[in-house]
N, C-alpha and C positions, 0 to 999 in steps of 0.2 A: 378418059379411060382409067387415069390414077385414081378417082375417083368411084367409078363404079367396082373398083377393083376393092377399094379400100371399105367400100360396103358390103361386097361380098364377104370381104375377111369378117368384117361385124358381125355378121348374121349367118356364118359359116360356122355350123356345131365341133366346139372343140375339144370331143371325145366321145371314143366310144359308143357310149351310153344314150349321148344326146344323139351320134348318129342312130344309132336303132331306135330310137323315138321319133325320130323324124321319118325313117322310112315304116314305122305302123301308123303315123300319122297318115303319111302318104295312103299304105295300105286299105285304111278305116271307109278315109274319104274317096278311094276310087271304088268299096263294096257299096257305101252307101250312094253314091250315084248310081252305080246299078242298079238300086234299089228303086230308088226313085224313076229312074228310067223306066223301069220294068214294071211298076204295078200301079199308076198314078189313078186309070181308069179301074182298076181294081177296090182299091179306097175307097173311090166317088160308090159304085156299087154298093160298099158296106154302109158306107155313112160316117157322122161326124164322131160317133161315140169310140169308131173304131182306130180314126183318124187323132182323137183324144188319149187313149190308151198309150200308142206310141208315144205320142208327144211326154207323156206323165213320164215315162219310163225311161225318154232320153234326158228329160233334163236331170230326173233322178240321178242318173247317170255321172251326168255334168255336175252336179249341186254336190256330190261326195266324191268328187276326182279334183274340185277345184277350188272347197273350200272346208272349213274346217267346224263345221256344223256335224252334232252326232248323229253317226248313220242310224241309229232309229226313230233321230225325230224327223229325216229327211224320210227313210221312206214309209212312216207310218202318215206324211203329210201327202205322199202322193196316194197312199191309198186312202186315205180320206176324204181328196179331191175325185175321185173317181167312182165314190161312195157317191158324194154327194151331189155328182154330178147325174147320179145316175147310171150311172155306166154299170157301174155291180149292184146289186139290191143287197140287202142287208144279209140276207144269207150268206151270200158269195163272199161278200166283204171280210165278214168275221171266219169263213171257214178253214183261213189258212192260222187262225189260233185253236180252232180243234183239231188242226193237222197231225194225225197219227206220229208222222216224222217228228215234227215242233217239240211234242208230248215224250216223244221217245230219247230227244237231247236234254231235255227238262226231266224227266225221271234218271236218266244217266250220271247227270251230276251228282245226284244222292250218292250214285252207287260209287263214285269215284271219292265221294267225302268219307265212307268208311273205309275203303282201301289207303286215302290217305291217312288219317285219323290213329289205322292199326300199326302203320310205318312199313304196308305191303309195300308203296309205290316206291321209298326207300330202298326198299332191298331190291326188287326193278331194277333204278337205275344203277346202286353197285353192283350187281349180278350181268346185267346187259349190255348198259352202255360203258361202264369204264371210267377213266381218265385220260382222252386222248391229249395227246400235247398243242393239237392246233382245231382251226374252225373244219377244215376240208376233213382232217380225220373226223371230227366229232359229226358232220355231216355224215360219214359213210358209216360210221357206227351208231346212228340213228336210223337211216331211211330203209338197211338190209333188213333189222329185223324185221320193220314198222311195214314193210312188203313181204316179206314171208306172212304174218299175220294175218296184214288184211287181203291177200287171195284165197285165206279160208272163212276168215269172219267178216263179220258186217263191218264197216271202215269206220262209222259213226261210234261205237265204243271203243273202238282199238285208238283213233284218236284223243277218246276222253279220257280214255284212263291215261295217256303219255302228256297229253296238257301238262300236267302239276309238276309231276318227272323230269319233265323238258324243262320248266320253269327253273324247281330248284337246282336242275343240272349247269344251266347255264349261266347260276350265281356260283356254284362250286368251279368251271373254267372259266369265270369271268367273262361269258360270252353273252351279247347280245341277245336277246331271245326272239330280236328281227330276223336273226340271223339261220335262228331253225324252226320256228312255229309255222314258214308258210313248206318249206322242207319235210314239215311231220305232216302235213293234209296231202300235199303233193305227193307223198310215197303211198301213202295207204289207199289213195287212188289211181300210183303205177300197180299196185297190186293188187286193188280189183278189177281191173283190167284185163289179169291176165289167165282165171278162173270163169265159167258158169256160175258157180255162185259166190265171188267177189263182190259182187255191187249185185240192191237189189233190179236196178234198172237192167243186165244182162238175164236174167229172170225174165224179166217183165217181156222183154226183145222175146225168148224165146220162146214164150207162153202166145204171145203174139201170132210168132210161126208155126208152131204147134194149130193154133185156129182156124188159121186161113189159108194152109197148105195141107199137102198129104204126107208132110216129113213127120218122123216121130223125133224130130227135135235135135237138140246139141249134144253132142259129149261135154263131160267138163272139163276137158282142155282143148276143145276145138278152137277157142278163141284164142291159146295162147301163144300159135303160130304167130300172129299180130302182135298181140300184148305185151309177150316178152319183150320184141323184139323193141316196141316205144316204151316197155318202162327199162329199159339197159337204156337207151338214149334219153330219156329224160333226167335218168341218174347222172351219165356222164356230163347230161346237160347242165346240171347245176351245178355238179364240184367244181366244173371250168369258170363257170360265170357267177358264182357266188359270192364272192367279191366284190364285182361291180354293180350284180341285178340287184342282191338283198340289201335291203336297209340296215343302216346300225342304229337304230333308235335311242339307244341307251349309252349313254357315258361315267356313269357313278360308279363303275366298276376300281377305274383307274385315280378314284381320290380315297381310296378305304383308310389309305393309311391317318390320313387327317379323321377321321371319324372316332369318336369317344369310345374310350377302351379303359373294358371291363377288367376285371380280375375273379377267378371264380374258382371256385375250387369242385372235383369231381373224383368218387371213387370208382373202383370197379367193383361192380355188386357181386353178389356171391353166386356161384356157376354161370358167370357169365359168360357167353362166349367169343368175348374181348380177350380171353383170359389165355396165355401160351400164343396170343399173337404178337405179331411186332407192331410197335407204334405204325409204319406204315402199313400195313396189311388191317389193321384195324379201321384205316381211314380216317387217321388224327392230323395227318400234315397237308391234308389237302381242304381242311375247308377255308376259305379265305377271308385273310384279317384275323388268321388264328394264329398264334402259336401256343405250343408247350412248352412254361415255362423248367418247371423239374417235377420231379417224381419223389413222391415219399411214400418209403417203404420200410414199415416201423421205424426203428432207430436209425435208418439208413437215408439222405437225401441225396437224389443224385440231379445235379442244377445242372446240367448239358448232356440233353436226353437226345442219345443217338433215334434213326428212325428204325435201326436195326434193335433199339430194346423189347424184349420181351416184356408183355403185360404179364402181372400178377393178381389176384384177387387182394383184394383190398388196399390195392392201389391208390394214396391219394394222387391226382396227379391237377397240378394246378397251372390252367390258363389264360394267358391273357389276350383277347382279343374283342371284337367289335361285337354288337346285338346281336346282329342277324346268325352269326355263327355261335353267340350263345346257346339261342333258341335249337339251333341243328343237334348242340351237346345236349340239351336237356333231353330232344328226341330220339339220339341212340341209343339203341337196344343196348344193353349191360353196363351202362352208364347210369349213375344217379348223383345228386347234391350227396355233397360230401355232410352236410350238415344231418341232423337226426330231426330239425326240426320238423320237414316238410309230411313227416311220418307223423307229426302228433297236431295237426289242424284240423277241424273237426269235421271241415267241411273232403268231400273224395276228391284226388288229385285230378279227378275224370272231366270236373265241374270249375277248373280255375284257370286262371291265365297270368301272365306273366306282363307287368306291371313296373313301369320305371316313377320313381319320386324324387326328387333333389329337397336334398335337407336344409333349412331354414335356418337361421341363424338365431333362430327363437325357439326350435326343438328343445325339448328337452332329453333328448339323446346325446347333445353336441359334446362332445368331449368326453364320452365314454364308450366302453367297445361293446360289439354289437353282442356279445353275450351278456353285458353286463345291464344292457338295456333291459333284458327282456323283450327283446323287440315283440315275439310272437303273443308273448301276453299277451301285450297293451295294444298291439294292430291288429290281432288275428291273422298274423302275414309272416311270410320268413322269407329273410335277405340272402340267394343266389348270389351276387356279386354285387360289386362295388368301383365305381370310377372318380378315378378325381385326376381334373386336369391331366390326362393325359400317362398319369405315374404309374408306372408299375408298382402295385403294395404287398410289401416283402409281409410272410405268415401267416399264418391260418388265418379264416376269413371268420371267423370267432373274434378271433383276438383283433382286427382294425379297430382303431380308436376313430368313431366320427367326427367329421368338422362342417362344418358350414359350407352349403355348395357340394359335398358329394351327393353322388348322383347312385341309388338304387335299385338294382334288381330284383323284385319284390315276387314272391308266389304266392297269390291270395283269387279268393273268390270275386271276380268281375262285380261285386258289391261297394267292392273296397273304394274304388273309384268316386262313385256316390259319396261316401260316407265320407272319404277324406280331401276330397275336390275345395273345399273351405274351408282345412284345417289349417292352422297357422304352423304345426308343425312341418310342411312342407311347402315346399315352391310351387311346385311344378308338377302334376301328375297325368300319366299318358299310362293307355295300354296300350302292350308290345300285338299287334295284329299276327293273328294263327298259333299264337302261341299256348295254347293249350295241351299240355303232358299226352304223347303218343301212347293208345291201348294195346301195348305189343303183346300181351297173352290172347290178344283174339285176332292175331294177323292171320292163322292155320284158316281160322271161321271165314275171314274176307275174302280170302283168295278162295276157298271154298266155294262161297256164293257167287264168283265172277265165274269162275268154271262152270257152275252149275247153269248159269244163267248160259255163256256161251253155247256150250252143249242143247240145249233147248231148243234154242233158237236156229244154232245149224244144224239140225236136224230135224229140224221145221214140228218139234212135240205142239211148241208156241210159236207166236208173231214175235218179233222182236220186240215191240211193243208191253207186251203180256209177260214176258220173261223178263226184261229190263222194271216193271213193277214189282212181280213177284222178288225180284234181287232188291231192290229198294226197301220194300218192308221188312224183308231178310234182315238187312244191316242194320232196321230200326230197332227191331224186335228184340235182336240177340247182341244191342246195346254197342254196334261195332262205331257208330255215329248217334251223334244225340239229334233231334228235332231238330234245335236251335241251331245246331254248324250246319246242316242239311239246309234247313233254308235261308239261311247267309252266304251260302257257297252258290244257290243257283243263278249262272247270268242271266239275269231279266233282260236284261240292252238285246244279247242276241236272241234269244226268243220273242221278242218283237220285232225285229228286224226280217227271222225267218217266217214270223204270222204275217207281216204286211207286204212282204217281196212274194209270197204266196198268193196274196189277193192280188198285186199286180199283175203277175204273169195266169192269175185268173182272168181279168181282164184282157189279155190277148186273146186266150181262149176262148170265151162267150162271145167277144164281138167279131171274131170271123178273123183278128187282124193276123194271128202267127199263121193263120191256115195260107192265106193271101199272101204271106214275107215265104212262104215255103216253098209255093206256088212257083212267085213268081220269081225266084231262082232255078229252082228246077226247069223252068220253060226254058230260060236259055243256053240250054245243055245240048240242046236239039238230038239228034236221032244215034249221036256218040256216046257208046255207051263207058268208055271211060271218061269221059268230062262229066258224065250226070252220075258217077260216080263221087267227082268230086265234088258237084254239084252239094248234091244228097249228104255228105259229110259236114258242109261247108255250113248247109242251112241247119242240118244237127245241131254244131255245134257252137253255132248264134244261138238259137233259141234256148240252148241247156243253159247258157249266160244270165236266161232271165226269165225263165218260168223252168219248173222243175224238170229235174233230169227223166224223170219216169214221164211226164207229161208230151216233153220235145219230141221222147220216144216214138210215144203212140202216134204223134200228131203225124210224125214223117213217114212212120213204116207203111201205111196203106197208100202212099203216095209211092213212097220207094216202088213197092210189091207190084203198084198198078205201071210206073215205067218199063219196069225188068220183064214182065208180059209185054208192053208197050214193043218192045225193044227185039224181044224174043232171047232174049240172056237166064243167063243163072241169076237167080233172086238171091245167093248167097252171097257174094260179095256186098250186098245191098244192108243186107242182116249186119257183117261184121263190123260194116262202113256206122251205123250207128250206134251200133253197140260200143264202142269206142268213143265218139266223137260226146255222145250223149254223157260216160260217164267221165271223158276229160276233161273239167271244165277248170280251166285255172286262169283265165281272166277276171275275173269280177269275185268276190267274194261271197256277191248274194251266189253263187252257181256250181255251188255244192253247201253241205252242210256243216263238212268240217273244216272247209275256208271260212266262213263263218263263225265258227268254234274258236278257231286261233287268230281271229280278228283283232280282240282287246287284248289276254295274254301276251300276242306280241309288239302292241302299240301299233299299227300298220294303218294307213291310208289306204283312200281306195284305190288312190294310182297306184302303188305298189304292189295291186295285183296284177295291173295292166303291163306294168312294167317286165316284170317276171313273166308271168303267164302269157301272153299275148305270142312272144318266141316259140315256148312251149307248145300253144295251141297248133301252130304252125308247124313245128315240127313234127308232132304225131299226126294232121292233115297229111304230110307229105310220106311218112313214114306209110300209113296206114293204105294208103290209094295206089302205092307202086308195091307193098306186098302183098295186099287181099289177092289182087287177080292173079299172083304169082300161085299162090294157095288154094284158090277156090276160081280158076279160071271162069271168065264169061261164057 
C-alpha cells in the first residue's frame, strides 16, 4: 500500500496548472472517443482520403504542441501531404494563398508600417494605454479599449495596428509580451462577439438566416445579450488567471542594467511640444535603462534633474542609457541630436539608420575628439552617442576624446555598412534594427488614411480587402512608409501558416469529413432540445479550431436549422449558439487570424493556446447554452 501510495504522490500533478491540464486531457480524450464511437461506419462511407484528412490535421496538431519545429514548415508539410496525396487538386491546395482574408493581413502590415514609421502608433500607446504599475493593470488597460473597438471594426486591423504598440509597450513596463499578445487577439474577439457587425462570421450567420427563413434578420445588438455577458467573463477570466495560464517567455528585461550604455546628448527643438512640460509628463523617466543625466540651459547646468522640471526650448539635456531606449529618444517627437551635424549629410534623414562601430586601435581618430575628427567628412556619418566600458562621459559629446574600444552610435545611410564592414578603422560594425528617424510631420496624413480606410469598410463603401489596398498605396504614395520597410515589416511565416491551415481545413470540406464530425455529434443529442443545443455549439466550436470560422459557420447552420424544425423549437437560440462559438476560437492558434498574428511577436507555442484558451472555450460553451434559451426561449 506505501508503495502504490508513493506512486501516486509521483504522478500526482503538483499544481494548479498541471491539475487543469490534466483534466482537459481528460476532457479531449472522452470528446474524441465520442468521436470515434459515433461515426466509425460514417468514415468507411466517405473513404480513405477522408479518413486521411483527419489523420494530417491531428498530428499537425501534435507535431506543433510537442515539438519545437516551425509552425509553417509543419503545416505547409501537411498540406503538401494531402496535395500530393491527392486529397486536394492543385486548385484547392494553393487557394488558401489567394485567400481574400491571408491577402487582407498581408496588405495590413503595410498599413501598420506607415503608422509606425509616422510615430502615430507612439502616441496610441501614450494617449491609451498609459503606465500602469503592474501586469493585471496593464492587461485591463489594454483588452477595454481593444473590445470597445473591435464590436465596431473588423478585429483583424484593430489587432494589427496594436501588434507594434503592445510590443514597444511592454519594453517600456518591462513586461513580457507572452504576457499580452494572446490578451490583445482574445479581446478583439470578446468584442466581436458582442455586435452584428463585430466579426465578419456574425454577418455571414445572419445572411444565412436571412436565406433560409422568413425573418428579416438581426438587430445589431441582438447578440449582445450573450456576448456581453462571455466577454465580461472571459475578461475576468484572465486578470485572475494571468499569472499562471500566460507564459513569460522573455527575461532580458531584468539584466538591462549589465547592458552597454551609451551617453548621448539631445535638444529640444524649436516649438516643440516637449516644451512647458515636465520631465515626467514628457515621458523621459519611464523609458527603461534610461536616465537623465542633467540639463543644460545656456550658462546654467543643472546635474540632478527633478521629474518635476519644466522643459525649455533649447534644451540640451544629456543621457545615459542602453540602445534600445536610445533609438525611442531619437523617435520622439520634439527631440533631436543635439549635434548640427545630422542636418548637413547629404543623404535625407528619411533613408538612414542607426548604426553601432567600435573604434580600433588602428583608427586614426584615436585620441582625438570627435569634432576634431571630422568624423562626418571622412565617414559620411555623424556620432549620436558614445560608450565605453560602462562610464558615464562627463561633456558635450563634441568634445569626447576617442580611445580604443569605444563603441559608437553612428547615423549614416545603410550603405555605410558595406563600405566600412573591412575597414581597419573599425572592429566591429552592426545595424541598430528599426532604427530609422520617425516621419512625424505626416503622422495627421496616417492616421488619416487608417480612418479613412476603417470608415470604408464599415460601412460596407468597400470589402475590407479593397479599403485595406487602397490604405496601403496611400502610405506608399504620400511617402508615410518607403517600399523597403513595407516589405521587411511583412510576416511571411504567418501568411504561410494561414495559406496552408486554409488548404487543411479545405480538405475537411471536400472530402465530406467536418460534415460526418458535425453529424455525428449532433446525432447523439437525440430529441432534447437543450443537449443539441450544446451539441451544436460544441461541434461549432471544434471545427472553428481548424478550418475557418466563416466556413464551420456554414457548414453547421443548415444542420442546426434542419434539427430546430426536427425538434419543433425556435431556430434562434441555434443562430446565436453559432454565432459565438464559431467566432470564439481561442484554442489553437491556426482558429482565428489574429491568434495567429500575435503568434511570433509574442514567442508563444502551440500549447499555449491550449493551455489558455481551451478553459476559455469552455467557459463561453457553458456561459452561452444556459443564457441563449434564457433570451430567445425554445
Amino acid at each position: 500500500m506505501e508503495v502504490g501510495y508513493l506512486r501516486w504522490r509521483r504522478f500526482t500533478p503538483k499544481s494548479p496548472r498541471a491539475w487543469l491540464l490534466l483534466a482537459l486531457a481528460a476532457f479531449g480524450l472522452s470528446l474524441a472517443s465520442a468521436l470515434i464511437w459515433a461515426m466509425p461506419a460514417t468514415l468507411t462511407a466517405l473513404g480513405w482520403q477522408a479518413g486521411l484528412a483527419i489523420a494530417v490535421v491531428l498530428v499537425t496538431f501534435i507535431l506543433n504542441a510537442a515539438t519545437s519545429l516551425p509552425a509553417d514548415i509543419i503545416f505547409l508539410g501537411g498540406a503538401a501531404v494531402l496535395f500530393l496525396s491527392g486529397t486536394l487538386d492543385e486548385e484547392a491546395a494553393l487557394a488558401g494563398f489567394s485567400n481574400s482574408g491571408m491577402i487582407t493581413v498581408a496588405v495590413l502590415y503595410i498599413v501598420v508600417v506607415g503608422l509606425q514609421q509616422t510615430g502615430s502608433l507612439a502616441w496610441i500607446s501614450q494617449q491609451v494605454l498609459g503606465l500602469p504599475k503592474s501586469e493585471r493593470a496593464a492587461l485591463w488597460r489594454l483588452m477595454v479599449p481593444v473590445m470597445g473597438l473591435s464590436a465596431f471594426l473588423n478585429n483583424t486591423p484593430v489587432v494589427a495596428m496594436f501588434i507594434p504598440v503592445v510590443s514597444d509597450w511592454c519594453r517600456k513596463l518591462r513586461i513580457s509580451p507572452s504576457k499580452l499578445m494572446i490578451p490583445l487577439s482574445y479581446a478583439a474577439i470578446f468584442g466581436g462577439i458582442c455586435t452584428l457587425i463585430g466579426t465578419s462570421t456574425n454577418l455571414v450567420v445572419n445572411g444565412l438566416l436571412i436565406a433560409a427563413t422568413d425573418t428579416p434578420g438581426m438587430g445589431l445588438l441582438d447578440i449582445a445579450w450573450v456576448g456581453v455577458p462571455c466577454a465580461i467573463a472571459g475578461t475576468i477570466f484572465l486578470l485572475l488567471t494571468q499569472r499562471w495560464l500566460l507564459p513569460n517567455r522573455q527575461s532580458g528585461f531584468g539584466s538591462i542594467e549589465d547592458s552597454r550604455q551609451y551617453t548621448v546628448e539631445m535638444v529640444v527643438a524649436e516649438n516643440s511640444p516637449l516644451a512647458g512640460k515636465t520631465v515626467e509628463q514628457a515621458g523621459l523617466r519611464h523609458l527603461p535603462g534610461l536616465y537623465l543625466a542633467e540639463i543644460g540651459r545656456g550658462n546654467q547646468l543643472l546635474p540632478a534633474v527633478s521629474p518635476k522640471e519644466l522643459l525649455r526650448q533649447h534644451d540640451q539635456l544629456v543621457f545615459v542609457g542602453v540602445i534600445d531606449s536610445i533609438v525611442d529618444l531619437q523617435r520622439l517627437r520634439g527631440l533631436q541630436p543635439a549635434t548640427d551635424q545630422v542636418f548637413k549629410l547629404e543623404v535625407p534623414r528619411t533613408e538612414r539608420c542607426l548604426i553601432e562601430a567600435v573604434v580600433s586601435n588602428t583608427s586614426p581618430i584615436v585620441g582625438q575628439t570627435i569634432r576634431e575628427s571630422q568624423f562626418r567628412t571622412q565617414y559620411n556619418a555623424v556620432v549620436l552617442a558614445v560608450a565605453r566600458n560602462g562610464e558615464r562621459l562627463p561633456g558635450k559629446l563634441g568634445n569626447i576624446r576617442l580611445q580604443a574600444g569605444d563603441v559608437l552610435l553612428l547615423e549614416a545611410h545603410p550603405t555605410f555598412l558595406e563600405q566600412r564592414r573591412v575597414s581597419r578603422d573599425f572592429y566591429l560594425i552592426n545595424g541598430v534594427p528599426d532604427s530609422e528617424p520617425l516621419r512625424h510631420e505626416k503622422a495627421a496624413l496616417a492616421v488619416g488614411i487608417l480612418v479613412a480606410m476603417v470608415l470604408l469598410a464599415a460601412f460596407g463603401w468597400l470589402s475590407m480587402l479593397k479599403a485595406a489596398i487602397l490604405a496601403a498605396i496611400a502610405m506608399l504614395v504620400t511617402g508615410c512608409c518607403s517600399p523597403t520597410q513595407a516589405i521587411r515589416n511583412i510576416e511571411w511565416s504567418v501568411l504561410l501558416v494561414i495559406g496552408a491551415a486554409l488548404a487543411m481545413g479545405q480538405a475537411l470540406e471536400v472530402t465530406g469529413a467536418a460534415g460526418a464530425i458535425a453529424n455525428s455529434f449532433i446525432s447523439l443529442a437525440g430529441d432534447n432540445a437543450w443537449i443539441s443545443l450544446v451539441m451544436v455549439y460544441g461541434i461549432t466550436t471544434i471545427l472553428t479550431e481548424v478550418i475557418t470560422n466563416n466556413a464551420a459557420a456554414a457548414l453547421v447552420f443548415p444542420i442546426a436549422l434542419s434539427l430546430a424544425e426536427t425538434l419543433g423549437v425556435n431556430f434562434m437560440p441555434f443562430v446565436i449558439a453559432i454565432m459565438v462559438a464559431a467566432s470564439a476560437s481561442f484554442s489553437t492558434p491556426i482558429g482565428y487570424q489574429t491568434n495567429l498574428m500575435v503568434y511570433g511577436p509574442g514567442g508563444y507555442k502551440f500549447n499555449d493556446f491550449l493551455r489558455v484558451g481551451t478553459p476559455l472555450n469552455l467557459l463561453f460553451w457553458l456561459i452561452t447554452v444556459i443564457i441563449t434559451p434564457l433570451v430567445y426561449p425554445f
